[in-house]
PDB file as gemmi writes it, atoms N, CA and C in Angstrom:
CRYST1    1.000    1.000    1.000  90.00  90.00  90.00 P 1                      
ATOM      1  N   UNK A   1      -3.154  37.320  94.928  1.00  0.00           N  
ATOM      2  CA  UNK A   1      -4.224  37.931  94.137  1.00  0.00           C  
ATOM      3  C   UNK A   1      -3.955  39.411  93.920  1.00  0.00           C  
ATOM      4  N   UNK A   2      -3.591  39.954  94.691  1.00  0.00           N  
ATOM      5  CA  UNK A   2      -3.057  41.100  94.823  1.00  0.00           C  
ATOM      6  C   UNK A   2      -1.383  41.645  94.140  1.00  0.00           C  
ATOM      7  N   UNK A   3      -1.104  42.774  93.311  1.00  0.00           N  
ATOM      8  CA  UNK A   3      -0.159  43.045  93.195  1.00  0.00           C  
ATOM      9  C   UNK A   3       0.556  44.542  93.492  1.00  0.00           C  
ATOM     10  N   UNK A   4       1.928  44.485  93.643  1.00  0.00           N  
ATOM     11  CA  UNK A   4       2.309  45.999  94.081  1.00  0.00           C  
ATOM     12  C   UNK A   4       2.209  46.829  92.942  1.00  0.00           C  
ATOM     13  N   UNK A   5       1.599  47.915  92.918  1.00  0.00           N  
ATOM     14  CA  UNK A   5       1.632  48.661  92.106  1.00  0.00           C  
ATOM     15  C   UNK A   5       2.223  50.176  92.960  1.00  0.00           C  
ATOM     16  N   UNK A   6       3.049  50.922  92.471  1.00  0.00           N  
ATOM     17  CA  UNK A   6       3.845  51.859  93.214  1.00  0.00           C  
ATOM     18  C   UNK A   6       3.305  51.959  94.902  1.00  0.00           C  
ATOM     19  N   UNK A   7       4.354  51.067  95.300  1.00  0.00           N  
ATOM     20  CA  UNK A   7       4.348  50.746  96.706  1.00  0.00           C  
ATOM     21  C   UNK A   7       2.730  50.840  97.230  1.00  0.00           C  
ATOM     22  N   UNK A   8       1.644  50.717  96.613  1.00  0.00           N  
ATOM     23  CA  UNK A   8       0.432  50.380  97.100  1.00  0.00           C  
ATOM     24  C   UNK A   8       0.454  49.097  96.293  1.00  0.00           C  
ATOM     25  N   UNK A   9      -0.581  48.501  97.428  1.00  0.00           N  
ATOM     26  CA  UNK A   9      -1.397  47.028  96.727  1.00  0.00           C  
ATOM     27  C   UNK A   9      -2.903  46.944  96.233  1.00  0.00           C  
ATOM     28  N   UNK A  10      -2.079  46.695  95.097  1.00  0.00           N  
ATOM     29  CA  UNK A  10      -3.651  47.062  94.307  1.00  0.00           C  
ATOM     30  C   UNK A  10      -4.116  45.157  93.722  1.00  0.00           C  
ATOM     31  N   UNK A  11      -5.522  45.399  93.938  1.00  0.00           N  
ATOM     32  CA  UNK A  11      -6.419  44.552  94.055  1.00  0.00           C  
ATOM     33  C   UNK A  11      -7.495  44.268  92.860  1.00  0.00           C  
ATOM     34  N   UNK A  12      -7.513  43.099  92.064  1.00  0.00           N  
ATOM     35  CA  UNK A  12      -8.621  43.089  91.171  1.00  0.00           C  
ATOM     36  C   UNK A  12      -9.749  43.955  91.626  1.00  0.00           C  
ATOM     37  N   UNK A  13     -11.092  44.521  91.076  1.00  0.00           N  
ATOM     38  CA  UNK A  13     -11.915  44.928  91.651  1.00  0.00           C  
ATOM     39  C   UNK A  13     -13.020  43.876  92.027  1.00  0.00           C  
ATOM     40  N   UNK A  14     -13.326  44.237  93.740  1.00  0.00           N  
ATOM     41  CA  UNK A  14     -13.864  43.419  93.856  1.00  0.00           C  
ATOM     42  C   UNK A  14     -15.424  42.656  93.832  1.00  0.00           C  
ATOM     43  N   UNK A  15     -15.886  43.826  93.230  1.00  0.00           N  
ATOM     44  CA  UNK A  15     -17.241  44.119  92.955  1.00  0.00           C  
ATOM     45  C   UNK A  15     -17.232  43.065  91.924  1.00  0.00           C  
ATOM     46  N   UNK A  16     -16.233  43.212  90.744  1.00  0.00           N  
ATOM     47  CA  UNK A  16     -16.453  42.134  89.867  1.00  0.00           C  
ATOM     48  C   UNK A  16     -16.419  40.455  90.176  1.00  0.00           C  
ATOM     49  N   UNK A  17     -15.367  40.646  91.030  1.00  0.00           N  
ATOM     50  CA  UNK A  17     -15.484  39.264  91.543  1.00  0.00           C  
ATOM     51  C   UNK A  17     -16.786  38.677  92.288  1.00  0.00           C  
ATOM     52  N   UNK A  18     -17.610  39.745  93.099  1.00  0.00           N  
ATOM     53  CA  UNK A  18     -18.954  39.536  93.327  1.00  0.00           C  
ATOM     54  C   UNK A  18     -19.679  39.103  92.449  1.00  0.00           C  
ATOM     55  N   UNK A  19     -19.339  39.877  91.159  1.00  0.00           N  
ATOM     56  CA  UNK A  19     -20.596  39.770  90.039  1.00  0.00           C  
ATOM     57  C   UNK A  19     -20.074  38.278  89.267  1.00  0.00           C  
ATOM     58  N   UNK A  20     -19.310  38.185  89.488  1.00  0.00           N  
ATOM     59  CA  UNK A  20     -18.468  36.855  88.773  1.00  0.00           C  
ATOM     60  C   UNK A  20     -19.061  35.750  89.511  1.00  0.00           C  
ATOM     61  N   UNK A  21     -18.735  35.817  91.103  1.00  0.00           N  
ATOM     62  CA  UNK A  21     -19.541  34.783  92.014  1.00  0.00           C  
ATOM     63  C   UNK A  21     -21.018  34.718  91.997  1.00  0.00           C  
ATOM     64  N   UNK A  22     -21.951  35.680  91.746  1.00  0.00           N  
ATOM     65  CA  UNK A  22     -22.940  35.704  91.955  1.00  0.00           C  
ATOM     66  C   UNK A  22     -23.452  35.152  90.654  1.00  0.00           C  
ATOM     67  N   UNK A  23     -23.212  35.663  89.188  1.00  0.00           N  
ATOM     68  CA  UNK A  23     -23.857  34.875  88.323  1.00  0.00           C  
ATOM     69  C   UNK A  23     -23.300  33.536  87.844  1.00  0.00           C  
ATOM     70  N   UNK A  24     -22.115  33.054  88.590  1.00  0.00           N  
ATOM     71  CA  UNK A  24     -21.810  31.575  88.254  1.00  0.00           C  
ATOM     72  C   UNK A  24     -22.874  30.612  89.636  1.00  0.00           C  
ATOM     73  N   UNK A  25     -22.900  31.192  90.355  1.00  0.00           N  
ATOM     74  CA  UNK A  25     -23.911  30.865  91.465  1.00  0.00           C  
ATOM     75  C   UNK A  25     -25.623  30.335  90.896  1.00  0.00           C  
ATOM     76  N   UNK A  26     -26.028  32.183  90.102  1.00  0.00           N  
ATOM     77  CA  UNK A  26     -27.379  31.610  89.545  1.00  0.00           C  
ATOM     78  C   UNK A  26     -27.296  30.960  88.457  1.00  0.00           C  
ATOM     79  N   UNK A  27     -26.167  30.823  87.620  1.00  0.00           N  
ATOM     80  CA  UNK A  27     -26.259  29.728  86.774  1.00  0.00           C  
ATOM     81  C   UNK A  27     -26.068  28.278  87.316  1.00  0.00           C  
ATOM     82  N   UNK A  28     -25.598  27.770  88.245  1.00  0.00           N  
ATOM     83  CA  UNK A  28     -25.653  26.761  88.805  1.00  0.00           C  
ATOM     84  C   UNK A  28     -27.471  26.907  89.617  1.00  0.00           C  
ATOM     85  N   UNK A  29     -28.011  27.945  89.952  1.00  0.00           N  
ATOM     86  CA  UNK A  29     -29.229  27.239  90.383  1.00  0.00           C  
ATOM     87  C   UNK A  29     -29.894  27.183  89.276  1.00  0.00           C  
ATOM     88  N   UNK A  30     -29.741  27.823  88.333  1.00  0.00           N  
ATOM     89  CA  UNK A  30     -31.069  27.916  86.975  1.00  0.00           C  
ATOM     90  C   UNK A  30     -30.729  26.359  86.642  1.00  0.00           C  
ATOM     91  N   UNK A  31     -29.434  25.859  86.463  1.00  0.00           N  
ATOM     92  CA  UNK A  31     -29.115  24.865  86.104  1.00  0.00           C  
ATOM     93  C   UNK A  31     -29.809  23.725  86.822  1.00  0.00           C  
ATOM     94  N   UNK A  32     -30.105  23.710  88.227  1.00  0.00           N  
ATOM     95  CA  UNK A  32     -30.425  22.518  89.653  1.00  0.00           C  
ATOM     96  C   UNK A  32     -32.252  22.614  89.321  1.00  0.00           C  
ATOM     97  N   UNK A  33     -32.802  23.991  89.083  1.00  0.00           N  
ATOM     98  CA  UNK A  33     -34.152  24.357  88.674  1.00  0.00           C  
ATOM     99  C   UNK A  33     -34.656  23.522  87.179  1.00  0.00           C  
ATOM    100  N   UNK A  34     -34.032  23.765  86.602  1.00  0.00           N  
ATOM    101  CA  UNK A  34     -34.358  22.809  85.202  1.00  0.00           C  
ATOM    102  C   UNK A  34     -34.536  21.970  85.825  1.00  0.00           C  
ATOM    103  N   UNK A  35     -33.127  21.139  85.837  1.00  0.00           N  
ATOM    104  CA  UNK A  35     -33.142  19.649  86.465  1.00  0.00           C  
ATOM    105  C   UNK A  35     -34.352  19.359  87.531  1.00  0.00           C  
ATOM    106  N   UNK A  36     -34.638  20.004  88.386  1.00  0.00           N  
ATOM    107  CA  UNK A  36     -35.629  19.551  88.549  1.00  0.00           C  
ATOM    108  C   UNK A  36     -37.072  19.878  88.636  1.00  0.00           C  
ATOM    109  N   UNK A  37     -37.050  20.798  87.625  1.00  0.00           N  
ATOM    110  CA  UNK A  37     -38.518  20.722  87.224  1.00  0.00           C  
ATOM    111  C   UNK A  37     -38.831  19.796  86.147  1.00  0.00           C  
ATOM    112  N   UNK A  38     -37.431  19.204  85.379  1.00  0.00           N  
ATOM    113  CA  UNK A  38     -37.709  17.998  84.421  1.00  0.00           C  
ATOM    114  C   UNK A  38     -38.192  16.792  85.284  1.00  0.00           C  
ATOM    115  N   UNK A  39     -37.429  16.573  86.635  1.00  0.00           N  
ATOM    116  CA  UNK A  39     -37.809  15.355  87.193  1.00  0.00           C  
ATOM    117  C   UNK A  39     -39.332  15.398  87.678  1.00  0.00           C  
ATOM    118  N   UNK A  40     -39.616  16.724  88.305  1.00  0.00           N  
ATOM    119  CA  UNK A  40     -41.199  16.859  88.461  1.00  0.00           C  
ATOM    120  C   UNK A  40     -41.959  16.599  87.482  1.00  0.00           C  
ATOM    121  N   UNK A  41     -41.449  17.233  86.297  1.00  0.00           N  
ATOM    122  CA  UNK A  41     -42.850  16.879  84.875  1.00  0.00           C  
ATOM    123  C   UNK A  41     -42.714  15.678  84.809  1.00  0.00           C  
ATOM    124  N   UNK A  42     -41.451  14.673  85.207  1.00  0.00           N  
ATOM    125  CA  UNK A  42     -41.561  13.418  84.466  1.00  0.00           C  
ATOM    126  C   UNK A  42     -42.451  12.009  85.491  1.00  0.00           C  
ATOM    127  N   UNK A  43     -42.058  12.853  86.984  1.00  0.00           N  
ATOM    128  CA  UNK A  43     -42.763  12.750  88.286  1.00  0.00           C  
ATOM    129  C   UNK A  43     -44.368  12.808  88.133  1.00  0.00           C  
ATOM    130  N   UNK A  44     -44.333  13.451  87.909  1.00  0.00           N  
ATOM    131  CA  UNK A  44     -46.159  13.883  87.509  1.00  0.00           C  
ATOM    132  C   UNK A  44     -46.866  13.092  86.662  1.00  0.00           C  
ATOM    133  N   UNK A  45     -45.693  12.604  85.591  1.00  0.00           N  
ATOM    134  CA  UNK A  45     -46.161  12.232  83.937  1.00  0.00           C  
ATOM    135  C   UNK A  45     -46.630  10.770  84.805  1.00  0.00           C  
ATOM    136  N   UNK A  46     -45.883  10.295  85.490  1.00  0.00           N  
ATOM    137  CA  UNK A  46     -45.813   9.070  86.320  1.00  0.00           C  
ATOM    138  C   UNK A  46     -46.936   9.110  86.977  1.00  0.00           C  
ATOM    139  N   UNK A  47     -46.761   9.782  87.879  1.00  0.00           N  
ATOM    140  CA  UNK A  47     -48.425   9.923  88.791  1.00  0.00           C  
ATOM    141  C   UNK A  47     -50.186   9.748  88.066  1.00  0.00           C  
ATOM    142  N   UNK A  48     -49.579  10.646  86.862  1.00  0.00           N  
ATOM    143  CA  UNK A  48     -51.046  10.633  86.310  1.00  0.00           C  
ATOM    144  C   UNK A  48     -51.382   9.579  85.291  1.00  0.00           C  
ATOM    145  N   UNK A  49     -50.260   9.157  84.978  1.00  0.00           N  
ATOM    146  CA  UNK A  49     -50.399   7.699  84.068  1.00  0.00           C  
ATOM    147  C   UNK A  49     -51.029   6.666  85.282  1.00  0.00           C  
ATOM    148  N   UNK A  50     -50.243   6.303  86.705  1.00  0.00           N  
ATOM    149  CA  UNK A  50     -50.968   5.496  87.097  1.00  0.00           C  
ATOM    150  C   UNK A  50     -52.126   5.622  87.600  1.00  0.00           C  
ATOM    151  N   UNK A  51     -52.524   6.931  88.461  1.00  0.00           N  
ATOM    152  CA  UNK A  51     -53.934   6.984  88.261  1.00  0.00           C  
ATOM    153  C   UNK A  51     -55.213   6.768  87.764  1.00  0.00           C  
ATOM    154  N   UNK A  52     -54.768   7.095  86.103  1.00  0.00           N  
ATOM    155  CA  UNK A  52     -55.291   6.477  85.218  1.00  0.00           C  
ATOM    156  C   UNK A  52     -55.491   5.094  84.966  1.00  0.00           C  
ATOM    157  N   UNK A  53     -54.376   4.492  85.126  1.00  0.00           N  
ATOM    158  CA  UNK A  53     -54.760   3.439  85.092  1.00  0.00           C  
ATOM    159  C   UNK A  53     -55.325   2.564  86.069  1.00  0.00           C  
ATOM    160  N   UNK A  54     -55.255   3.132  87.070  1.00  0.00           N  
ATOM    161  CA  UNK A  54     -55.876   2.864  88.222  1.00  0.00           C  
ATOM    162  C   UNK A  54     -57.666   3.272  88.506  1.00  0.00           C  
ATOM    163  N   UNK A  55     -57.706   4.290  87.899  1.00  0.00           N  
ATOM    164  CA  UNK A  55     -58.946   4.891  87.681  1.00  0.00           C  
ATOM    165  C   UNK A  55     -59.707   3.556  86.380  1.00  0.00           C  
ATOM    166  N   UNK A  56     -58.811   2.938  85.346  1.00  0.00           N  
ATOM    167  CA  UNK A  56     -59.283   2.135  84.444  1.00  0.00           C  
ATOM    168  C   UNK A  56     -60.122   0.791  85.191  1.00  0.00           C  
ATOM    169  N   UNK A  57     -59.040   0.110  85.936  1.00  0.00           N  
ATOM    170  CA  UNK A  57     -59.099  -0.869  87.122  1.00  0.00           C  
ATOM    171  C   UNK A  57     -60.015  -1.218  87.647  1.00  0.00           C  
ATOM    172  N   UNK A  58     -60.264   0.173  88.699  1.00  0.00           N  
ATOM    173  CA  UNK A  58     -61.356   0.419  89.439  1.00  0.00           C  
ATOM    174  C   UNK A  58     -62.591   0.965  88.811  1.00  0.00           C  
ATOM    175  N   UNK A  59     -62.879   1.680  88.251  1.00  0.00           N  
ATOM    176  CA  UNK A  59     -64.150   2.153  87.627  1.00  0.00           C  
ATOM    177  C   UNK A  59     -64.196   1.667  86.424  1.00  0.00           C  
ATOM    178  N   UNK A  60     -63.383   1.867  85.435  1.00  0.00           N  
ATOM    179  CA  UNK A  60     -63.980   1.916  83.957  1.00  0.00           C  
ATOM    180  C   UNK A  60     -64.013   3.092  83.582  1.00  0.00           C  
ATOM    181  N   UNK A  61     -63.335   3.954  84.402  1.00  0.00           N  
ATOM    182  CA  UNK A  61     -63.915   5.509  83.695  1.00  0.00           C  
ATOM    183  C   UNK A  61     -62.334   5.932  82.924  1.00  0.00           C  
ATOM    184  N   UNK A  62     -62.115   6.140  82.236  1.00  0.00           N  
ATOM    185  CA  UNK A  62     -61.174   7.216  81.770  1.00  0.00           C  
ATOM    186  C   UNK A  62     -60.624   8.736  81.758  1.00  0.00           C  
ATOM    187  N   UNK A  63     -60.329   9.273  83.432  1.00  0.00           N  
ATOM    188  CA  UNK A  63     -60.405  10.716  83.603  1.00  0.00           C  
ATOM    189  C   UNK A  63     -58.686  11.411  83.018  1.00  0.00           C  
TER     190      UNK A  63                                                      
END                                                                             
């Protein structure tokens, strides 16, 4: 990773490589966050459909 540059070894900087790791990092969580806040809305969409219909079942009421 490193190369000689007049008999010192000089080094990408490594701050960038931080910043390189760090926003391929939060793009992989923004990425895991979608994903699952889609499965929650679709989780939910589920929950409250059967309720409902469960609420139909049992009462007659439509909440």
């Amino acid at each position: 990773y490193c190369y000689q540059y007049k008999d010192n070894f000089s080094c990408p900087d490594k701050l960038f490589l931080k910043l390189f790791v760090l926003t391929g990092v939060i793009h992989l969580l923004n990425g895991c966050v979608l994903v699952l806040s889609c499965h929650l809305d679709a989780l939910r969409s589920h929950i409250l459909f059967y309720h409902r219909q469960q609420g139909k079942l049992g009462a007659g009421i439509d909440f």
